[in-house]
N, C-alpha and C positions, 0 to 999 in steps of 0.2 A: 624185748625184741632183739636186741642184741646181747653178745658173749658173755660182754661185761658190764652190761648197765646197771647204775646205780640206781635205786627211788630216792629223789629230790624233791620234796614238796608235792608230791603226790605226781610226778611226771616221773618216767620209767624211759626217757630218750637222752638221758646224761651219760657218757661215759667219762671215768676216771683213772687219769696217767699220775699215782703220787700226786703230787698236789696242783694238779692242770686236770682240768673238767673241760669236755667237748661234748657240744651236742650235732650229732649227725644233721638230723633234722632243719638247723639253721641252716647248715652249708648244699645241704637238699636243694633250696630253693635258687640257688646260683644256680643247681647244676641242672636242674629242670626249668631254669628259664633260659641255658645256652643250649638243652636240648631239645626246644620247642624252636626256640628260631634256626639252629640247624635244619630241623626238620622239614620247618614254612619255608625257609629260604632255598631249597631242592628244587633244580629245574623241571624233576621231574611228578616232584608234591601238585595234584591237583586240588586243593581244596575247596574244591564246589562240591567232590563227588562226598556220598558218606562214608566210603571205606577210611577218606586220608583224614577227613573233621572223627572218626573213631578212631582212630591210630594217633590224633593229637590230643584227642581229649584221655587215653590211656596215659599218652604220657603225665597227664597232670596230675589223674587221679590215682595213679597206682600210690606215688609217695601221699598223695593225700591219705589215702584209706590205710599206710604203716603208721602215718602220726598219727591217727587216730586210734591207733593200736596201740600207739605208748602212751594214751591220754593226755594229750596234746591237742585239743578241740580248736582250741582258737588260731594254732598255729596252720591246722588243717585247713580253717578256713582262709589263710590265706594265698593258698594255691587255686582259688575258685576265682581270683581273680584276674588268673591267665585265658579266662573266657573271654574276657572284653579283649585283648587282643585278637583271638579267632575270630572273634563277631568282624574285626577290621580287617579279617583278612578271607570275609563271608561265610563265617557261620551264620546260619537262620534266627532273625531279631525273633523270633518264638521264642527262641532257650533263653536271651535274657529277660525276654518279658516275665515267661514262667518264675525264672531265677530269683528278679527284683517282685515278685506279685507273692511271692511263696516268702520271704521277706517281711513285705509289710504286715500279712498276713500274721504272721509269728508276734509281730510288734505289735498288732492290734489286739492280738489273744491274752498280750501282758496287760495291754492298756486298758482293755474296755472287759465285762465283765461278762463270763462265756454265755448266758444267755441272750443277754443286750445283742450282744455281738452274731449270733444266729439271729435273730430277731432281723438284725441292718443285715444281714449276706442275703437271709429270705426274703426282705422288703425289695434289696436290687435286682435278683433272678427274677422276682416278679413284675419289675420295670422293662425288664430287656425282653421279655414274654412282652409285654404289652405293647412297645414301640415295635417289636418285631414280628406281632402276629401276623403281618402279611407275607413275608416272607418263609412263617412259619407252614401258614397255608401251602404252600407252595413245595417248600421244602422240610418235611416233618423231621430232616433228623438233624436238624437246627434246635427243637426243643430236646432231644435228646442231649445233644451237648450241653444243652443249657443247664437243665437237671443233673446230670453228670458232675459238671462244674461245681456246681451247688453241694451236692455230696461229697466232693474232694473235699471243700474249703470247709464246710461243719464238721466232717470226719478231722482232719487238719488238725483246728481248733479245738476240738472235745476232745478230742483220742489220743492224737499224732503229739504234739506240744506235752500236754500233761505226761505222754508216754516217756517222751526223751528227758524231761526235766527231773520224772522221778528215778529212772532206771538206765537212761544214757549218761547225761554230764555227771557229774561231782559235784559236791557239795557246794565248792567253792565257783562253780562255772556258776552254778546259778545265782549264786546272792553279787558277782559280779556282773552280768546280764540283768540284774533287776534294779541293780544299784542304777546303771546307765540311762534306764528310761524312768529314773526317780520312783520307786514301788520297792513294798516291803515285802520279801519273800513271803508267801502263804505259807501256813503252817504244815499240808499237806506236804509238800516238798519236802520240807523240814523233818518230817514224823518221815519220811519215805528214807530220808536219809540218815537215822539212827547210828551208823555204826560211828560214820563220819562226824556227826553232830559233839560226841565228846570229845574230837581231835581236835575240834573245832573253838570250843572254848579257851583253847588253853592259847590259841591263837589269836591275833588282834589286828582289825583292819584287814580283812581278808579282800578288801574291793580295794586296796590303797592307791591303786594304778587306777583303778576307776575314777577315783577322786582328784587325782595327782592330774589326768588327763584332762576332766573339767575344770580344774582351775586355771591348769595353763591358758586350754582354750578361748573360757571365758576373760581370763584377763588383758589377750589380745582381742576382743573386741573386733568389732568390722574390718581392718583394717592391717590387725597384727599389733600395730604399733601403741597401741592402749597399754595405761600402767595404772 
């Protein structure tokens, strides 16, 4: 993405001055969190209307969508979390619910095992049909939504998920995402990522932050102050 960037461990957002390495992308986030509150803080920002919640949400995602162009996945995602500020300054509780629902969603797709898991999404759509059929009566494109919804979250789960894990992240994105919710990478992912697979060996602990991060946590306990 840039003039002069190096690859570093499979990230392409390092620049190198002689012996000083600078990555753009950390310094990104300063500058897209004083350009969002410049922006909120404008007497003349209305943000109820959606012209100004789109011209804030550009601001966030445009550097989002470059880090993700230097493979920089995780870094990306931490500019998704200038939403909850909008939501506080009335973006629509929809986009986070979608946001954290699209989330768990993902989590469940690691945890539970893709048929099981259509099985429990078609058991609920058939719950919310049954508690709503009066309303359904009433209002037929209530079940439309319903089935809609139903299709997202199986497509999601079968399609979406296995798509990005084989041919979006890295090698290393995934066996650190799987580490996290304690689960062995499948072999599919694995055999999908061949090329990476023999860089990979010659590397060791490739979740090490993964691990470094639950210990810490764990060893604070409730409280923090656990040893």
């Amino acid at each position: 993405m840039f003039p002069f960037h190096s690859s570093v461990k499979g990230t392409e957002s390092i620049i190198r001055f002689g012996g000083f390495q600078f990555q753009p992308a950390e310094f990104c986030k300063i500058c897209v969190c004083l350009a969002l509150a410049k922006y909120l803080s404008r007497s003349d920002t209305e943000f109820g209307t959606t012209r100004s919640q789109l011209i804030a949400a550009a601001i966030v995602l445009f550097p989002a969508v470059l880090t993700l162009m230097q493979s920089e996945t995780g870094l990306a995602l931490v500019y998704f979390s200038f939403f909850i500020v909008m939501y506080r300054e009335g973006l629509p509780s929809t986009i986070l619910v979608i946001g954290f629902s699209l989330a768990a969603l993902v989590v469940a797709t690691l945890l539970v095992e893709k048929n099981t898991l259509a099985l429990i999404l078609t058991g609920i759509a058939l719950m919310v049909i049954f508690f709503s059929w009066r309303q359904i009566r009433r209002r037929r494109y209530i079940l439309f939504n319903v089935v809609l919804l139903w299709l997202v979250c199986v497509g999601v789960q079968r399609f979406g998920v296995p798509f990005a894990f084989k041919h979006v992240l890295k090698l290393y994105q995934v066996e650190r995402i799987y580490s996290t919710v304690g689960k062995e990478i499948p072999a599919e992912y694995v055999a999908a990522h061949r090329k990476e697979t023999t860089q990979a060996t010659k590397k060791k602990d490739t979740d090490y932050n993964v691990k470094q991060s639950k210990i810490a946590i764990g060893s604070g306990g409730l409280t923090g102050k656990d040893y």
